[in-house]
C-alpha positions in Angstrom: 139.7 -124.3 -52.8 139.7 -121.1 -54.0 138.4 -117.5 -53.2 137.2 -116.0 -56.0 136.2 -112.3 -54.1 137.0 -111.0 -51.3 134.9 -109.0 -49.1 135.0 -104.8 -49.4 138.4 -103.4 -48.1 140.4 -106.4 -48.0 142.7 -108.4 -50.3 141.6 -112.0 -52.4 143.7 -114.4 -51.8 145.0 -116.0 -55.0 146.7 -119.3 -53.7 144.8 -122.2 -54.9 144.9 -125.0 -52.2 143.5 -129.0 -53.4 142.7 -130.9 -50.7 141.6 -134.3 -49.7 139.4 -135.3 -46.9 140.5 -138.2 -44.9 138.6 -140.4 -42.5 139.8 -142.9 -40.3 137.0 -144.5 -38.2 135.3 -141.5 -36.5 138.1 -138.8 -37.3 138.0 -136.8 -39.7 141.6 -134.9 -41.2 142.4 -132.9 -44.9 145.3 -133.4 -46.4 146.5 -130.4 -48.7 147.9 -130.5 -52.1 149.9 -127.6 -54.0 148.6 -129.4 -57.3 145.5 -130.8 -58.7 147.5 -133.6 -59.0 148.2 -134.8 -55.3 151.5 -135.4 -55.5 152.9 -132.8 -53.5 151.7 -132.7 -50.3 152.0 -129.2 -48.7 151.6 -127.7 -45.0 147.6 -126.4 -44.4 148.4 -122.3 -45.2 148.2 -119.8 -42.2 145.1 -118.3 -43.3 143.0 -121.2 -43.7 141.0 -123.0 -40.9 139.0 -125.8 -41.2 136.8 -127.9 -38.5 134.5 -130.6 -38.6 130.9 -130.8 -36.8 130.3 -134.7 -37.6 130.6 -135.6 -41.2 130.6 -132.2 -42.3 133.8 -130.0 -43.5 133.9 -126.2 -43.1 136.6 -123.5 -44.1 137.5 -120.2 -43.0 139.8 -118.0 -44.9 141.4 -115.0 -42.8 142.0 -112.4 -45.7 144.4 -109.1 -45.2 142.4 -105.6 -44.8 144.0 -104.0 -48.1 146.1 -100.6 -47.0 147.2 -97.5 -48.8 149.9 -95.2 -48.0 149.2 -91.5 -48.4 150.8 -88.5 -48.5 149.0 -84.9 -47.0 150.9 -81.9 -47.9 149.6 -78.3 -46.2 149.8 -75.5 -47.9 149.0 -72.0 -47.9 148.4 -68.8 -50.8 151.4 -69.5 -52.2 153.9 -72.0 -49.8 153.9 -75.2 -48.2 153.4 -74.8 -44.5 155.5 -76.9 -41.9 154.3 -77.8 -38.1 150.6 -78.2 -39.2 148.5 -80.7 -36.5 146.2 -83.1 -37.5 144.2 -85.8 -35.9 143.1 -88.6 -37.9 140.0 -90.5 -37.6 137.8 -93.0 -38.8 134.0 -94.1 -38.2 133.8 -96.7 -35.5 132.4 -100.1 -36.2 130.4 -102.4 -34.0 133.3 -104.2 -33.3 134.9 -101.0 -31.4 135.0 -100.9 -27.9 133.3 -97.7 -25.8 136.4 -96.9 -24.8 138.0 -96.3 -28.1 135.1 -94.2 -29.5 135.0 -90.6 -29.5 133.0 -87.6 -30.6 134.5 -85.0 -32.9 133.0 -81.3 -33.4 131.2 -81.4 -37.0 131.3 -85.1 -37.2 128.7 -87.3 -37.2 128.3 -90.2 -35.0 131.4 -91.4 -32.7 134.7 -91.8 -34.2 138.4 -93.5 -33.5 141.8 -91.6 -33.7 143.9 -93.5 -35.9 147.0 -91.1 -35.7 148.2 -87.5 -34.5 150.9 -86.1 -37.4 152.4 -83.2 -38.2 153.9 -81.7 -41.3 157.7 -81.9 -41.5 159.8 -78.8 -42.9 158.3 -79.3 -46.4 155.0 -79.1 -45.7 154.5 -82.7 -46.2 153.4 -85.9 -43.7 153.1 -89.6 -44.6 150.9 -92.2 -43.5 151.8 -95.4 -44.3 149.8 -98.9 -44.2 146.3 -97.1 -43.6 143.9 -99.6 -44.3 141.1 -98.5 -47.1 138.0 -96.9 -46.0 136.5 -94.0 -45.0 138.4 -91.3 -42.7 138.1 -87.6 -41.3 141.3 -85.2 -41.3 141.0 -82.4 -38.6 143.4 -79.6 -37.9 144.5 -79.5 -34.3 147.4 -77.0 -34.9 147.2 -74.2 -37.5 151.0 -73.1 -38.9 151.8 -69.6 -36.9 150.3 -66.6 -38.7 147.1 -68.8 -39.9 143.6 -70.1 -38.7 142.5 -73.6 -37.9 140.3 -74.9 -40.5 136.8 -74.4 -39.1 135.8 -78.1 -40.3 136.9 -81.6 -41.0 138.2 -83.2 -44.0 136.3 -85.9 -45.2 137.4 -88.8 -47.3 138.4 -92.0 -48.5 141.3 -93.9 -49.0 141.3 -96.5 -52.1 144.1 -99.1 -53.0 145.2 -96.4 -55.6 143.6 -93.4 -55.1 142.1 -90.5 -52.2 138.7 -89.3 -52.6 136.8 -86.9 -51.4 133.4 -86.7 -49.8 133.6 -82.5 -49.9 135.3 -79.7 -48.5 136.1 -76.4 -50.0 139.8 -77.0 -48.2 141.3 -79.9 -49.7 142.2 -81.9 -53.7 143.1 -85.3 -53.8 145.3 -86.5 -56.7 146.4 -89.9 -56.5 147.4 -90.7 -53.4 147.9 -87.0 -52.0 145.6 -85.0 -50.1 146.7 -81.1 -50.2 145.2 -78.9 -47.5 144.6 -75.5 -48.0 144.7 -72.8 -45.8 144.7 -69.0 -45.9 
């Protein structure tokens, strides 16, 4: 058994797991191999489920969302600025509760807060183990002796790389998002 793609956003597994179906008088059991071979008999992995409905065998394989981290550095005409606000959201799914979904000024359709960060003394944040996909930046606290940026940042977040959907406000390189303000 093996899965040879994985769905959009999340990881392919790239164990390879033999198996051999059993049957003794009406039940039904796998055995798992580690080899083609079936000599070495391993434990069935985490990830993998499988059930019987009468003669017929079915697997599930639980895959990982893939995640990024990523840096956002605010900065101003000619400075990084420190003790910028942000809220950071992403679009909610049918899978999101009514309770976890928001609205957001200048965004469409209802949102979730993922995090609330803050530029440190450099001008810099990190966001670690964000999973890949599509998110919206929004200032919530301009620097003092700036504006709050009239709009939200729109963008996504790839295994190796930020892009952006547009805004006159932001670059991506790599895996850094710079904010601009004036």
């Amino acid at each position: 058994l093996e899965e040879i793609k994985a769905p959009d956003g999340y990881e392919r597994r790239t164990d390879i797991i033999y198996f051999e179906e059993t049957k003794d008088g009406t039940t039904y059991g796998v055995t798992y191999y580690t080899d083609v071979t079936g000599e070495h008999k391993t434990d069935k992995p985490s990830w993998l489920t499988a059930t019987f409905s009468g003669s017929n065998l079915t697997f599930t394989i639980t895959d990982e969302r893939s995640t990024a981290n990523i840096k956002i550095v605010k900065v101003g005409t000619d400075t990084r600025l420190s003790g910028a606000a942000f809220d950071l959201y992403r679009p909610a799914t049918d899978s999101d509760s009514d309770t976890n979904t928001t609205t957001v000024t200048g965004i469409d359709g209802f949102v979730v807060k993922v995090n609330s960060i803050t530029t440190d003394t450099s001008g810099e944040v990190d966001v670690s183990g964000l999973p890949t996909g599509d998110y919206y930046l929004v200032e919530t606290k301009a620097p003092d002796g700036y504006n709050l940026l009239a709009n939200a940042i729109s963008f996504s977040v790839g295994k190796d790389k930020i892009s952006l959907h547009s805004n006159a406000n932001a670059t991506a390189t790599g895996m850094t998002l710079t904010v601009s303000n004036s």
